[in-house]
C-alpha positions in Angstrom: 9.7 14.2 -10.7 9.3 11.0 -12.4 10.2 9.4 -15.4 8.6 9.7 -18.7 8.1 5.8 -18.8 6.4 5.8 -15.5 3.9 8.4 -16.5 0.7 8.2 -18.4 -1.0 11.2 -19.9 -4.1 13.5 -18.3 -5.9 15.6 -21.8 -8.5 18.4 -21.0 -10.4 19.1 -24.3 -11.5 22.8 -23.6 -12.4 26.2 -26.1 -11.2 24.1 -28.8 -8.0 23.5 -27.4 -6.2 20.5 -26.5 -4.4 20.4 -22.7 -2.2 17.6 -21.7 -0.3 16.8 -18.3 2.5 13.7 -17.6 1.3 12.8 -14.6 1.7 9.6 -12.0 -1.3 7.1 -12.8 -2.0 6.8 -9.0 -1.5 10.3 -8.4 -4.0 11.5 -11.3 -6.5 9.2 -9.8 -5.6 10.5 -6.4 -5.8 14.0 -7.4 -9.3 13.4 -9.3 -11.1 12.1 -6.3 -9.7 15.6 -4.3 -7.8 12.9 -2.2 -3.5 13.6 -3.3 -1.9 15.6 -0.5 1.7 14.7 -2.0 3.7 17.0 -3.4 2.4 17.5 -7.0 6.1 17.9 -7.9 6.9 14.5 -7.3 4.5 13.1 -9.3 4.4 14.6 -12.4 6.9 14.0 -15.7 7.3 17.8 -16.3 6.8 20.8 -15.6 4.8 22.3 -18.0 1.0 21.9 -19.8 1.4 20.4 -23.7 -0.8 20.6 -26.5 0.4 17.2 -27.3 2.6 15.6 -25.0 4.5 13.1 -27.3 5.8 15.9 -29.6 6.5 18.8 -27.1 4.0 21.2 -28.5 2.6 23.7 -25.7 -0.5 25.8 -25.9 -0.9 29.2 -26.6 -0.5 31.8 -23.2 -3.8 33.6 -24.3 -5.2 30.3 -24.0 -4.5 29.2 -20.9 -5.2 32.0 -19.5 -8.7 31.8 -21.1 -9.4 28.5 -19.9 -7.6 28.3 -16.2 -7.3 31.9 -15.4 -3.4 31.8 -15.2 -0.3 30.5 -17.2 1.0 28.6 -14.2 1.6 24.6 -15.0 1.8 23.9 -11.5 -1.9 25.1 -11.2 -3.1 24.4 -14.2 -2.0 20.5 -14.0 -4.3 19.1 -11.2 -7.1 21.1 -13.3 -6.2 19.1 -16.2 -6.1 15.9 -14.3 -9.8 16.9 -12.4 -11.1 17.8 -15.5 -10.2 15.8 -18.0 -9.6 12.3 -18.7 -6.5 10.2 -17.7 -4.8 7.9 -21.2 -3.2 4.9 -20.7 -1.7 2.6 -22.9 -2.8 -0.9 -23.6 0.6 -1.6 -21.9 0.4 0.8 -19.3 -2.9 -0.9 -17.8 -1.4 -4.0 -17.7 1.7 -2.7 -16.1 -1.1 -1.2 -13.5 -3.1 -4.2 -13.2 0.0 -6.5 -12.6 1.6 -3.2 -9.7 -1.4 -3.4 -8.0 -2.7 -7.6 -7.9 0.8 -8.0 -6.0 0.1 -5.0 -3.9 -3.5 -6.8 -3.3 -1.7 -9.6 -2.5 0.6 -7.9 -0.3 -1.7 -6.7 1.5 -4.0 -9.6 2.1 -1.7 -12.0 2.9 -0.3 -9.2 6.0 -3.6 -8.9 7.2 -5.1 -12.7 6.5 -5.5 -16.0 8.3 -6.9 -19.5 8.5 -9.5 -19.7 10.6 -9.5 -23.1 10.7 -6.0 -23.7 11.3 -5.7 -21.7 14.8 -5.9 -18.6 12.6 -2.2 -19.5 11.1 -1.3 -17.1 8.5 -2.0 -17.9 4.6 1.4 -17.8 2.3 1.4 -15.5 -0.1 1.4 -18.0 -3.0 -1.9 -19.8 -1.4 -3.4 -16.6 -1.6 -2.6 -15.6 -4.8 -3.4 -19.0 -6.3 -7.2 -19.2 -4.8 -7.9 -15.1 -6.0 -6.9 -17.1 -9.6 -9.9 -19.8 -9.2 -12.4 -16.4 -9.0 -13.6 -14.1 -11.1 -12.1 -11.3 -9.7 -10.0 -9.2 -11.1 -7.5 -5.9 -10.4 -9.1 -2.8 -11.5 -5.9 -0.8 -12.6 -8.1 2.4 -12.0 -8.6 2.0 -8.7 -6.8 2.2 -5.1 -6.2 -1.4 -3.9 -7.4 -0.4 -0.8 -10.6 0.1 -2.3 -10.3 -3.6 -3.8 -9.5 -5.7 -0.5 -13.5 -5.7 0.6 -14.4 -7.5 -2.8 -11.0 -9.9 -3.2 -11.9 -10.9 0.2 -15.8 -12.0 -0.8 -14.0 -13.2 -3.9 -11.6 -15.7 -1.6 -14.2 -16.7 0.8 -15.9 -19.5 -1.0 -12.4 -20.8 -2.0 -10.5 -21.0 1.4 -11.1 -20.3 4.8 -9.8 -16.5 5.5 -10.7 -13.3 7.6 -8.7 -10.5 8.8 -7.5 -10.1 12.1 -5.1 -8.6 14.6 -2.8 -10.9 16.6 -0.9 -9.9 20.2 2.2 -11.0 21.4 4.1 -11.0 24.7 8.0 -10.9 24.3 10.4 -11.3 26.5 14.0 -10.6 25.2 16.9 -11.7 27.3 19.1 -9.0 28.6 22.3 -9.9 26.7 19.8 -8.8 23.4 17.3 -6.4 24.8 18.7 -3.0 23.5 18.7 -4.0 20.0 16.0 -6.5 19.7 13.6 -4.1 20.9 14.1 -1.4 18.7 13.5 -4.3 16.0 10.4 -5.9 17.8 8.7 -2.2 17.9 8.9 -1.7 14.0 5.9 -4.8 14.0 3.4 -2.4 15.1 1.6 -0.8 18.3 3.4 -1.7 21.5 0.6 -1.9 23.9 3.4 -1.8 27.1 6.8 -2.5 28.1 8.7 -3.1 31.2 12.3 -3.9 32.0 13.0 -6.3 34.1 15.6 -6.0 37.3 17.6 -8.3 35.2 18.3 -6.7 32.3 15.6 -8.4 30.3 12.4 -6.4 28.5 9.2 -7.5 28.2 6.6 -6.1 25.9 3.3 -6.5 24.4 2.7 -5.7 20.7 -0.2 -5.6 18.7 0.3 -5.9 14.8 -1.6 -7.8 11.3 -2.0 -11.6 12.4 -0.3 -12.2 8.8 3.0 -10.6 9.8 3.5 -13.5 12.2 6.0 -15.3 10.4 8.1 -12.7 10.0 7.8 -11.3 13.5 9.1 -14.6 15.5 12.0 -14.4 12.6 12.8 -11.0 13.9 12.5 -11.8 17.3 14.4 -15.4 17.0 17.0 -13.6 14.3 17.9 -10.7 17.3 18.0 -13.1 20.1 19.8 -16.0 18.5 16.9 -18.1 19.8 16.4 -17.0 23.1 13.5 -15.2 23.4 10.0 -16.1 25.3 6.9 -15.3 22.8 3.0 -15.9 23.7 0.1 -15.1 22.1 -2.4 -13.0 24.1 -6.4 -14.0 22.9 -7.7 -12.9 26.2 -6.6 -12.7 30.0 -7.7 -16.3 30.5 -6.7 -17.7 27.1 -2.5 -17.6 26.6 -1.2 -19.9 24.3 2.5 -20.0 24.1 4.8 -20.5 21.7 8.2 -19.9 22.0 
């Protein structure tokens, strides 16, 4: 379960009778669109169906029954939450809105880069400081991954940016190559591998071009230095960088 403070409240007006459900704001909005497959148990502030949340009061039996055909909460809350409508606070949306422009920001900046600067990635702070010279703005209500398409038309007249994939050919010395591997993997889809009769492991991974940073300090931070990197654009085209 969560906590009440993390909660914001889902009210079903129905037969005259008030319904209300503490609920996780992204899970209500989740479980309104039909598209939660969490467990509803973690996401919800209790355990029951209120008349009024804030002063405890619970609804008649006969009534719930009336409306949902049971006296269950657990079924009855994702019919209050489908149903009805979800209340937040003044407070809570900007606690939303603020959650989810860093997750935006997250996001774009692990997926981003320059196109003009041999697709380097964008910091985080360039990012977040050109999505400030646009009109857009966070819609609290909605998923950020529903978001990224218009931040990104948003960003477009004010820097240079597209998404992209970058892929990277390791080779980790063998004094390093158990570990480092394991670490290397993590970055995202290891397109092959081979060990070497030396001891040493080579492979090719496939992650966001944004993460590139991070990845060679991974690499570099598991190898003390050692390790070979290149960037694979095609089977003619290796740049190295090591």
């Amino acid at each position: 379960m969560i906590s009440l403070d993390e909660a914001v409240t889902a009210r079903l007006e129905s037969h005259g009778q008030r319904f209300e459900v503490l609920v996780d704001p992204d899970a209500a909005l989740a479980i309104k669109r039909d598209d939660f497959d969490g467990d509803l148990e973690d996401v919800i502030a209790a355990e029951d169906v209120f008349e009024d949340a804030s002063r405890g009061d619970r609804p008649p039996e006969n009534m719930l029954e009336e409306v949902f055909d049971t006296t269950d909460p657990m079924a009855i809350i994702p019919e209050v939450i489908k149903r009805g409508e979800i209340q937040i606070t003044a407070d809570q949306r900007r606690e939303m809105q603020e959650q989810k422009h860093k997750q935006l920001i997250q996001r774009i900046t692990r997926n981003a880069v320059n196109p003009q600067m041999d697709d380097a990635p964008h910091p985080p702070e360039r990012i977040e400081s050109a999505l400030e010279e646009t009109d857009f703005r966070v819609d609290p209500m909605e998923p950020v991954e529903a978001q990224v398409d218009e931040a990104l038309d948003a960003l477009r007249p004010v820097i240079p940016i597209r998404f992209d994939e970058v892929t990277v050919a390791v080779q980790v010395p063998a004094d390093y190559a158990g570990s480092a591997q394991a670490q290397i993997r993590q970055f995202g889809d290891l397109e092959r591998e081979e060990w070497q009769s030396d001891g040493s492991w080579v492979g090719v991974m496939t992650f966001p071009a944004g993460l590139q940073n991070d990845f060679y300090d991974v690499v570099n931070e598991h190898t003390s230095g050692e390790a070979e990197t290149q960037i694979i654009k095609d089977e003619d085209d290796i740049s190295t960088r090591g």
